[in-house]
MDTraj code that builds the backbone (N, CA, C; nanometers):
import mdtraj as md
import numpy as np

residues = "UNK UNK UNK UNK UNK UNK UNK UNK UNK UNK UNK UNK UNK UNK UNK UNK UNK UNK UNK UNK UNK UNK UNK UNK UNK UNK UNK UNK UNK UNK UNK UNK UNK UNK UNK UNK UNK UNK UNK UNK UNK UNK UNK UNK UNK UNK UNK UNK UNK UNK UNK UNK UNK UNK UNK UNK UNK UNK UNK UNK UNK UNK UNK UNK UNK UNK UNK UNK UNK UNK UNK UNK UNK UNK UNK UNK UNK UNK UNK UNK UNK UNK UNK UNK UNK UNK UNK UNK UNK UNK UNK UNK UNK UNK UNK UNK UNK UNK UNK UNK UNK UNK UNK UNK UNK UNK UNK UNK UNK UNK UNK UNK UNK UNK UNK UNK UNK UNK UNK UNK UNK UNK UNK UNK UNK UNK UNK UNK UNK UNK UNK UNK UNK UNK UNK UNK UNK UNK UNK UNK UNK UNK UNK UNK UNK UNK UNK UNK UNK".split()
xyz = np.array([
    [0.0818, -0.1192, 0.0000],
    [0.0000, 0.0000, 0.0000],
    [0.0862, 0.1256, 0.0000],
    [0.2148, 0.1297, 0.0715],
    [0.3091, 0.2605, 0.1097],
    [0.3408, 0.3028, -0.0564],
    [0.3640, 0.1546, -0.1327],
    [0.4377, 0.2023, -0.2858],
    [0.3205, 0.2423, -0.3684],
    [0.2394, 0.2983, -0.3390],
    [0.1267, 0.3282, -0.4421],
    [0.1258, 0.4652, -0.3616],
    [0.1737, 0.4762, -0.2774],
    [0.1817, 0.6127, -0.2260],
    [0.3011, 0.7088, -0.3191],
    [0.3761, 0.6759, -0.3343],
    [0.4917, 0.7083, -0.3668],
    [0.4924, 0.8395, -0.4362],
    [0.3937, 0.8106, -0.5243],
    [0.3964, 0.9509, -0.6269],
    [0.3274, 1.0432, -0.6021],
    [0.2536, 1.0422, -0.4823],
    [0.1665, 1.1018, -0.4463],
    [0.2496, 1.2249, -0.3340],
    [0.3357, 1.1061, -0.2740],
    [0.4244, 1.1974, -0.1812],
    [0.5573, 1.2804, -0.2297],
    [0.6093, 1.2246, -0.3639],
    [0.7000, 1.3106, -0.4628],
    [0.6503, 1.4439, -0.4523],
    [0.5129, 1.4283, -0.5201],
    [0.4089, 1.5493, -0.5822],
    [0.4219, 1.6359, -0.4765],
    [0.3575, 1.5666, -0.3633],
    [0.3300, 1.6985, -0.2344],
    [0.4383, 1.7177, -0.1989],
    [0.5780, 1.6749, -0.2143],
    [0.6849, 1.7709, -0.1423],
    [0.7614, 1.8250, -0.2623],
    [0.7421, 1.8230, -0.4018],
    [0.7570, 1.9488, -0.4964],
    [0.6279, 2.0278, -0.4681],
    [0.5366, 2.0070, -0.4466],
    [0.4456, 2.1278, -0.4374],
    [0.4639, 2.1792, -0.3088],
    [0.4940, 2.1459, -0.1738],
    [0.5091, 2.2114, -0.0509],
    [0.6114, 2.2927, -0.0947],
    [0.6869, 2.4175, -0.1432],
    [0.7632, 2.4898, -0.1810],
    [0.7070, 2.6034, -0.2093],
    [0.5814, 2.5623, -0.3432],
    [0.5023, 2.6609, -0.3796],
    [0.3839, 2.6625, -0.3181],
    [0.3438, 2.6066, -0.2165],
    [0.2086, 2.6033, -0.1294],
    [0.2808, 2.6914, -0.0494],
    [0.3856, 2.6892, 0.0028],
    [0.4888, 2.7620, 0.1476],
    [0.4917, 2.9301, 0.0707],
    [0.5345, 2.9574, -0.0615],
    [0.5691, 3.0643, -0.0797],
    [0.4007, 3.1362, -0.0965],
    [0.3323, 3.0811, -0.1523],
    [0.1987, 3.1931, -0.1685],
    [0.1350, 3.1768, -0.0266],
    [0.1098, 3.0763, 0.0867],
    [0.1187, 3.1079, 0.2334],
    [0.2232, 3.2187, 0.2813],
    [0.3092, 3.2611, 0.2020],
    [0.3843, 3.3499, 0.3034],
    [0.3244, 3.5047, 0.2377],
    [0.3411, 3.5073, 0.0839],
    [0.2532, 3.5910, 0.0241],
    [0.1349, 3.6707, 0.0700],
    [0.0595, 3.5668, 0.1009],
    [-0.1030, 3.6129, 0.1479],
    [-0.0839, 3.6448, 0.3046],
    [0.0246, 3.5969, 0.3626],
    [0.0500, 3.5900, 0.5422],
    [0.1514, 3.7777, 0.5282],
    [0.1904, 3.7620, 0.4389],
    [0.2660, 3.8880, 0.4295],
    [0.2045, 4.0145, 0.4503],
    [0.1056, 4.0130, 0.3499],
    [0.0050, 4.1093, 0.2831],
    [-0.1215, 4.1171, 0.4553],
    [-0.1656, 4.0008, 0.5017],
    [-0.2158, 4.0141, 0.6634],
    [-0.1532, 4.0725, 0.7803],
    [-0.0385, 4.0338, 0.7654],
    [0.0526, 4.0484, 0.9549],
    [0.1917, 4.1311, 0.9061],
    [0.2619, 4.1764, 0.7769],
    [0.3369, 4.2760, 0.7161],
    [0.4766, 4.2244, 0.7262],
    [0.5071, 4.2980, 0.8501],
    [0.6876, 4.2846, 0.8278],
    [0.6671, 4.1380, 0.9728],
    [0.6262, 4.1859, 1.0282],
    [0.6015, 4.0453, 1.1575],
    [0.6077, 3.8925, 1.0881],
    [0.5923, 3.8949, 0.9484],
    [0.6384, 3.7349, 0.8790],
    [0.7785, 3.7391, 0.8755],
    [0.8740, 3.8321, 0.8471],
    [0.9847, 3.8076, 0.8291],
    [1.0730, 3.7658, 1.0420],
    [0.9589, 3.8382, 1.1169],
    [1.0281, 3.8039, 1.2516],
    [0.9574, 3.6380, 1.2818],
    [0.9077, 3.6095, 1.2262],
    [0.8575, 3.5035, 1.2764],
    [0.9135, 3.3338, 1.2116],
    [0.9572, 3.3963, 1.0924],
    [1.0085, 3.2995, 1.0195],
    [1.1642, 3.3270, 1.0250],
    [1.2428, 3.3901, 1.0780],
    [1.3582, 3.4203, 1.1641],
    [1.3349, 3.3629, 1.2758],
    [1.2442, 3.3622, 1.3715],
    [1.2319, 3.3136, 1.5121],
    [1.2427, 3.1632, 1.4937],
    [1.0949, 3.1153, 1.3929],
    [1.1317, 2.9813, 1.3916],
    [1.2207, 2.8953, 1.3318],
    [1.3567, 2.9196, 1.2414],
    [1.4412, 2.8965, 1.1777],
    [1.5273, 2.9054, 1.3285],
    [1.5554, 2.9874, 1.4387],
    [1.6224, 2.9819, 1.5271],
    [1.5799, 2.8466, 1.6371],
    [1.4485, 2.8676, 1.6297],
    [1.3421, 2.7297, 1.7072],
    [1.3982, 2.6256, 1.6548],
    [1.4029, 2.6074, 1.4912],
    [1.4640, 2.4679, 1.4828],
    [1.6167, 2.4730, 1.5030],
    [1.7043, 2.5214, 1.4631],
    [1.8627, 2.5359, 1.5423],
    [1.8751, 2.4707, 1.6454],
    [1.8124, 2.5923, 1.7899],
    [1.8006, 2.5450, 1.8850],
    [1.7159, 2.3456, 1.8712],
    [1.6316, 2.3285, 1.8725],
    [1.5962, 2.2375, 1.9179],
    [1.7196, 2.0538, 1.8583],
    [1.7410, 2.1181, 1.6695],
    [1.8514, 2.0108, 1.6716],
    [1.9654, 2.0217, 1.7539],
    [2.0030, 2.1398, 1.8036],
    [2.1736, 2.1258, 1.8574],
    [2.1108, 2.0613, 2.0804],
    [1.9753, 2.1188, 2.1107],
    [1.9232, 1.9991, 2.2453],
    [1.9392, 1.8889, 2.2072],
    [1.8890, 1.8478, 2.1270],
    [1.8144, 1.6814, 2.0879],
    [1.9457, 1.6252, 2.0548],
    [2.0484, 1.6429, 2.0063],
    [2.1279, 1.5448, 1.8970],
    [2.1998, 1.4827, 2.0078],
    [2.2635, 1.5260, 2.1458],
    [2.3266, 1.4477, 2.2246],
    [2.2598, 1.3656, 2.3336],
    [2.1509, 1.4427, 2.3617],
    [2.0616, 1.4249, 2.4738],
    [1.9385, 1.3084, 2.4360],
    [1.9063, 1.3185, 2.2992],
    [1.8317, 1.1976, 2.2663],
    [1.9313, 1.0696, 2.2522],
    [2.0425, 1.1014, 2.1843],
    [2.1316, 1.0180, 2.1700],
    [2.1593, 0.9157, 2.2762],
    [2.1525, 0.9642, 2.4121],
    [2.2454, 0.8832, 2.5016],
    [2.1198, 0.8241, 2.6000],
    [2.0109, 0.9170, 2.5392],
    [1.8674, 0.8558, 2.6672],
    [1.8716, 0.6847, 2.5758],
    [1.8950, 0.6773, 2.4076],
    [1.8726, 0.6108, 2.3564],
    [1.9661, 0.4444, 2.3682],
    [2.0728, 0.4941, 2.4455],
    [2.2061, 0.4508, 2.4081],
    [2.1719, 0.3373, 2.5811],
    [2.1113, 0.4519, 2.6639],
    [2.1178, 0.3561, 2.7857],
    [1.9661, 0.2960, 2.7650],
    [1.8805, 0.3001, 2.6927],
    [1.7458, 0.2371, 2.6882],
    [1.7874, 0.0817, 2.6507],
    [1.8556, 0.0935, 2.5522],
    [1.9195, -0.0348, 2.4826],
    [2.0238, -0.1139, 2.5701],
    [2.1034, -0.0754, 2.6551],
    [2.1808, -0.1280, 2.7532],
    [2.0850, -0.1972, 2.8305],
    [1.9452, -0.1426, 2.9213],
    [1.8666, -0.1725, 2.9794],
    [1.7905, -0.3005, 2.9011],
    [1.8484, -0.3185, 2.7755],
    [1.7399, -0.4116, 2.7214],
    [1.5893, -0.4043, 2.6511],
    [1.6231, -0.2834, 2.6087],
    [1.4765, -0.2220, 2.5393],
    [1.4776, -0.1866, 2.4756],
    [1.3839, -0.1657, 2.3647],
    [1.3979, -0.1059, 2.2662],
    [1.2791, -0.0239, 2.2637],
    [1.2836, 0.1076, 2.2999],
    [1.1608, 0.1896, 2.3155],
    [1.1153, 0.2596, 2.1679],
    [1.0056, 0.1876, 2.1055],
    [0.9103, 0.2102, 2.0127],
    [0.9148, 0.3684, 2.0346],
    [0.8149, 0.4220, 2.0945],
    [0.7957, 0.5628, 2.1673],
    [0.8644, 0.6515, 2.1408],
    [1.0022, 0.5920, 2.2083],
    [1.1076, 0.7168, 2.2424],
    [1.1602, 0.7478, 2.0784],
    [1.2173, 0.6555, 1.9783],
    [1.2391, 0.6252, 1.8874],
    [1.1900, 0.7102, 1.7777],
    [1.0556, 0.6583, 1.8301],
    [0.8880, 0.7665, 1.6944],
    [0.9276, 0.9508, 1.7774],
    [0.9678, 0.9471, 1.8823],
    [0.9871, 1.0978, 1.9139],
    [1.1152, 1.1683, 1.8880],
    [1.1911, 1.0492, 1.8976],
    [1.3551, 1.1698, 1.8696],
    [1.2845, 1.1807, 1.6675],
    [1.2612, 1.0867, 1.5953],
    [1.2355, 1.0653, 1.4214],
    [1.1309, 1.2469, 1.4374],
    [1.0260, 1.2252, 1.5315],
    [0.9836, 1.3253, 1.4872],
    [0.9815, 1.4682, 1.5346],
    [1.1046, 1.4916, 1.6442],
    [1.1329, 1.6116, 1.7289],
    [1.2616, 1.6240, 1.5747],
    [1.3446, 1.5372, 1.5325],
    [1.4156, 1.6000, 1.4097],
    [1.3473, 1.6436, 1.3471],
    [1.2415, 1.5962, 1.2135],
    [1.1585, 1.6375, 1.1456],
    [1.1263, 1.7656, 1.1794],
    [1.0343, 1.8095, 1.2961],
    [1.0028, 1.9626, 1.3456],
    [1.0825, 2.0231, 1.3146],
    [1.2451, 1.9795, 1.3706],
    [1.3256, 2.0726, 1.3836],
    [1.3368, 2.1449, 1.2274],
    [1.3481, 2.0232, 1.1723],
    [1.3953, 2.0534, 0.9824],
    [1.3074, 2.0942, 0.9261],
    [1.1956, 2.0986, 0.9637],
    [1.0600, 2.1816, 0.9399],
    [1.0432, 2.3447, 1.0132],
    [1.0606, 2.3617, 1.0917],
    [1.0917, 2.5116, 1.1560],
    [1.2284, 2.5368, 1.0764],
    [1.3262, 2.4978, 1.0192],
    [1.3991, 2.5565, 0.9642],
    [1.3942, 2.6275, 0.8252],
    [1.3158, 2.5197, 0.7331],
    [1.2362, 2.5550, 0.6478],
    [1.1628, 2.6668, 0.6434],
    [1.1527, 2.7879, 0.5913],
    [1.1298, 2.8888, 0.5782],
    [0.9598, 2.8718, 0.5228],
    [0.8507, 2.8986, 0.5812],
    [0.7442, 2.9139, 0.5965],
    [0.6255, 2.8923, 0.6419],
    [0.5176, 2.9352, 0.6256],
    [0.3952, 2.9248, 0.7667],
    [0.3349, 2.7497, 0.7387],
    [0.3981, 2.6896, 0.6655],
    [0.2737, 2.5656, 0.6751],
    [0.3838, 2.4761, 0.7163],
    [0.4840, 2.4832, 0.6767],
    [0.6044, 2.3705, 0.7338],
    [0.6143, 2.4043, 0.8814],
    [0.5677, 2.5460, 0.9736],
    [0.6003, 2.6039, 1.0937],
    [0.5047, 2.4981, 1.1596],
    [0.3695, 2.5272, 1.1224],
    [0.2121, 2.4401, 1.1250],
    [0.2932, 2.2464, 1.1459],
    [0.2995, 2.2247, 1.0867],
    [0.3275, 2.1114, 1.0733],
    [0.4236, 2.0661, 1.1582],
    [0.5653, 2.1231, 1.1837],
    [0.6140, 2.1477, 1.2855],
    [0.5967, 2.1132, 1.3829],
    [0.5012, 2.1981, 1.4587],
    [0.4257, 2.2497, 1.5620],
    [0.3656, 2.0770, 1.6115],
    [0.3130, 2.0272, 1.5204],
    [0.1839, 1.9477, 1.5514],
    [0.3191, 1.8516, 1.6024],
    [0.3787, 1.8218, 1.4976],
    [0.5258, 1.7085, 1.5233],
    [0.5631, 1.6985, 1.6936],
    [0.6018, 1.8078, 1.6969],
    [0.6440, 1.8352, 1.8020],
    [0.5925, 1.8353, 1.9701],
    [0.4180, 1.8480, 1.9663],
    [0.3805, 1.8549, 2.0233],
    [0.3588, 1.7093, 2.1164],
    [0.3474, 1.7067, 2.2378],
    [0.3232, 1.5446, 2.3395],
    [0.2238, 1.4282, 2.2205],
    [0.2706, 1.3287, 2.2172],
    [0.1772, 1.2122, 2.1773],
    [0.1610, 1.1414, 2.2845],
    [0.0604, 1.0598, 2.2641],
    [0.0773, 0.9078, 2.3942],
    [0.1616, 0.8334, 2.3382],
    [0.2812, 0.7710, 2.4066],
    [0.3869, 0.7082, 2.3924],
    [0.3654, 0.5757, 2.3786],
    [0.4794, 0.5225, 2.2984],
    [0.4807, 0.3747, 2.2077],
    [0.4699, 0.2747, 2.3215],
    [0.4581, 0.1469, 2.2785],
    [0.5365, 0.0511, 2.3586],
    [0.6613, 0.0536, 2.3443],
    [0.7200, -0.0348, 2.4190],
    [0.8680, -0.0765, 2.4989],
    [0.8677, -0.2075, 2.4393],
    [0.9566, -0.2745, 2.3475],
    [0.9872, -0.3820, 2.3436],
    [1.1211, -0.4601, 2.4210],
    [1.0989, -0.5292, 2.5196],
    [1.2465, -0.5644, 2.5707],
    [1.3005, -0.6961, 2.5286],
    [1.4159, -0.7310, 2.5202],
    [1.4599, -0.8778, 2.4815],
    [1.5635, -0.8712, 2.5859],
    [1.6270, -0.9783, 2.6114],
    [1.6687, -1.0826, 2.6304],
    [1.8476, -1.0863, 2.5650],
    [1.9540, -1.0171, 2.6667],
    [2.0965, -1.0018, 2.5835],
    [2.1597, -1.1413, 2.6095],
    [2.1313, -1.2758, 2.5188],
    [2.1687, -1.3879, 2.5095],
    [2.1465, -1.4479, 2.4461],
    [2.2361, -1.5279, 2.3970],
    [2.2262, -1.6334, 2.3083],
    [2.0857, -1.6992, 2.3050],
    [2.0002, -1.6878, 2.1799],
    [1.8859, -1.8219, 2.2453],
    [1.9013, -1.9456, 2.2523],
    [2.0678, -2.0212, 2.2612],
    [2.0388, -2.1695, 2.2894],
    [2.1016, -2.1688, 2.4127],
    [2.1514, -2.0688, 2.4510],
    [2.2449, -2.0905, 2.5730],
    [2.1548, -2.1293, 2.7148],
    [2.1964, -2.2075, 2.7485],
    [2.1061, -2.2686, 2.8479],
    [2.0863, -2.1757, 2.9738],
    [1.9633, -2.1975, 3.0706],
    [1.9903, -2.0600, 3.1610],
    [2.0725, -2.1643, 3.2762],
    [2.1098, -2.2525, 3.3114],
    [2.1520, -2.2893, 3.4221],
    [2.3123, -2.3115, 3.4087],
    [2.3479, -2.3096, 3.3299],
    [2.4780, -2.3020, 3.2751],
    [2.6095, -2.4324, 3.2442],
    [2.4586, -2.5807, 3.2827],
    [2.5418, -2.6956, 3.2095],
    [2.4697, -2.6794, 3.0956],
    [2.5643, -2.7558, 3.0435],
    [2.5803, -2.7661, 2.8983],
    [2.5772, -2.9400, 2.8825],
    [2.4669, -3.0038, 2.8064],
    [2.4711, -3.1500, 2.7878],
    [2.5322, -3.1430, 2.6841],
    [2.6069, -3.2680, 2.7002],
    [2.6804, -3.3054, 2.4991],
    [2.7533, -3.4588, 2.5642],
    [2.8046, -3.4960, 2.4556],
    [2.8903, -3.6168, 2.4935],
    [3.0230, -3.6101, 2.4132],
    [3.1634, -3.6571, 2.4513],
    [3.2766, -3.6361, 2.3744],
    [3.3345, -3.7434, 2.3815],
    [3.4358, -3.7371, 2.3374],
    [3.5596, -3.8785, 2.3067],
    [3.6847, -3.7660, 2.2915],
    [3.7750, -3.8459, 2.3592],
    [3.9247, -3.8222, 2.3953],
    [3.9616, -3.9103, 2.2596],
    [4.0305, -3.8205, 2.1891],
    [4.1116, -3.9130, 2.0732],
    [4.2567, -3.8418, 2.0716],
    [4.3596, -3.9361, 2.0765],
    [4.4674, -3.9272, 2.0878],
    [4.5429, -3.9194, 1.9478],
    [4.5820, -3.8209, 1.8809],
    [4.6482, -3.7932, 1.7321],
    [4.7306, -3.8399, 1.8220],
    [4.8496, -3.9026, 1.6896],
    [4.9949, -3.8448, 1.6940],
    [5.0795, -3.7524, 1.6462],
    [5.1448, -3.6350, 1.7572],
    [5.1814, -3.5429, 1.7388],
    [5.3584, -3.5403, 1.6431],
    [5.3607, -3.4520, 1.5317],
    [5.4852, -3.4945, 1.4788],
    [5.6135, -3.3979, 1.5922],
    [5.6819, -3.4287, 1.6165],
    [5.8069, -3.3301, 1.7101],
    [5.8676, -3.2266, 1.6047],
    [5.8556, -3.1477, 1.6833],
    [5.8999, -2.9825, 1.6052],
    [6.0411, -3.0047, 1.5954],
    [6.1070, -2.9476, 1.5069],
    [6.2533, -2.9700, 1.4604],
    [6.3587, -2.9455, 1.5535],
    [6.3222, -2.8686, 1.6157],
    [6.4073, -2.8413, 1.7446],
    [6.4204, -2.9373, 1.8608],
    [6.2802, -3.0289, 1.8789],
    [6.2911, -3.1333, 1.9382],
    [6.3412, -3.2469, 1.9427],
    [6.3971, -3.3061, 2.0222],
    [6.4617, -3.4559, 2.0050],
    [6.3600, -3.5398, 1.9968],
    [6.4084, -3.6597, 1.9016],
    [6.2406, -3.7442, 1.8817],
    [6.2535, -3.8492, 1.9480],
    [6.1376, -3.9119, 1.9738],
    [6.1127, -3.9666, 2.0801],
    [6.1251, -4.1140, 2.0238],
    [6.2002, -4.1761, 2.1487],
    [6.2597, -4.3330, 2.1240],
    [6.3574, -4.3455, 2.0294],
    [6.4162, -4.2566, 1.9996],
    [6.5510, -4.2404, 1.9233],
    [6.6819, -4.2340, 2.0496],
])
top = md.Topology()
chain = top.add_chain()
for i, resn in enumerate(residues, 1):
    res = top.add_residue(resn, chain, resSeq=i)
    for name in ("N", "CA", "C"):
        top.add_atom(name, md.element.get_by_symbol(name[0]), res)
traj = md.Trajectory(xyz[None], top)
């Protein structure tokens, strides 16, 4: 179903360019010089928010996975606190909009946790098997004197 999307989503992000510039047009001509402070402000909004997020999501992420988890949630929020960000950087009122929504609280994912072990490794820590002692004969290294000589 996603690949029948495909061209659909090409389309709308060559047209989000020219949807953004006649939104700023008609936003211009309403609220005047206050578009140019606002689309300065939020170009600084996204700055700020990638240069918080890039270490600080990084390492919440880094010990989630140590813990054995893999947080769905946290995951879908750092994907879409970037996005905002690269969207407030983007210069105009519908990428700001969109942004905005990104950014805002969702109800959070599940938690998937596993298990850091082998899955055959036994949990009690014998190990059944059966072996045989087989005795090669070893040839003597050149340096060695040979044996029964």
């Amino acid at each position: 179903m996603f690949i029948r999307l495909l061209p659909f989503l090409g389309l709308s992000l060559l047209a989000l360019p020219l949807l953004e510039l006649f939104a700023s047009i008609w936003l211009a001509g309403q609220i005047g010089w206050w578009l140019a402070f606002w689309l300065f402000a939020s170009a600084f909004i996204g700055i700020g928010i990638l240069k918080s997020w890039r270490f600080a999501t990084a390492w919440a992420l880094v010990d989630s996975l140590r813990a054995g988890e893999v947080p769905m949630g946290r995951l879908f929020w750092v994907a879409r606190s970037l996005l905002a960000a690269l969207l407030f950087i983007f210069p105009g009122p519908i990428s700001d909009v969109i942004g905005l929504v990104l950014i805002l609280p969702w109800p959070g994912g599940k938690t998937v946790r596993f298990e850091q072990r082998s899955a055959s490794a036994p949990q009690d820590g014998v190990y059944e098997g059966e072996y045989s002692r087989v005795e090669e004969p070893v040839a003597p290294l050149p340096h060695e004197p040979r044996r029964g000589a």
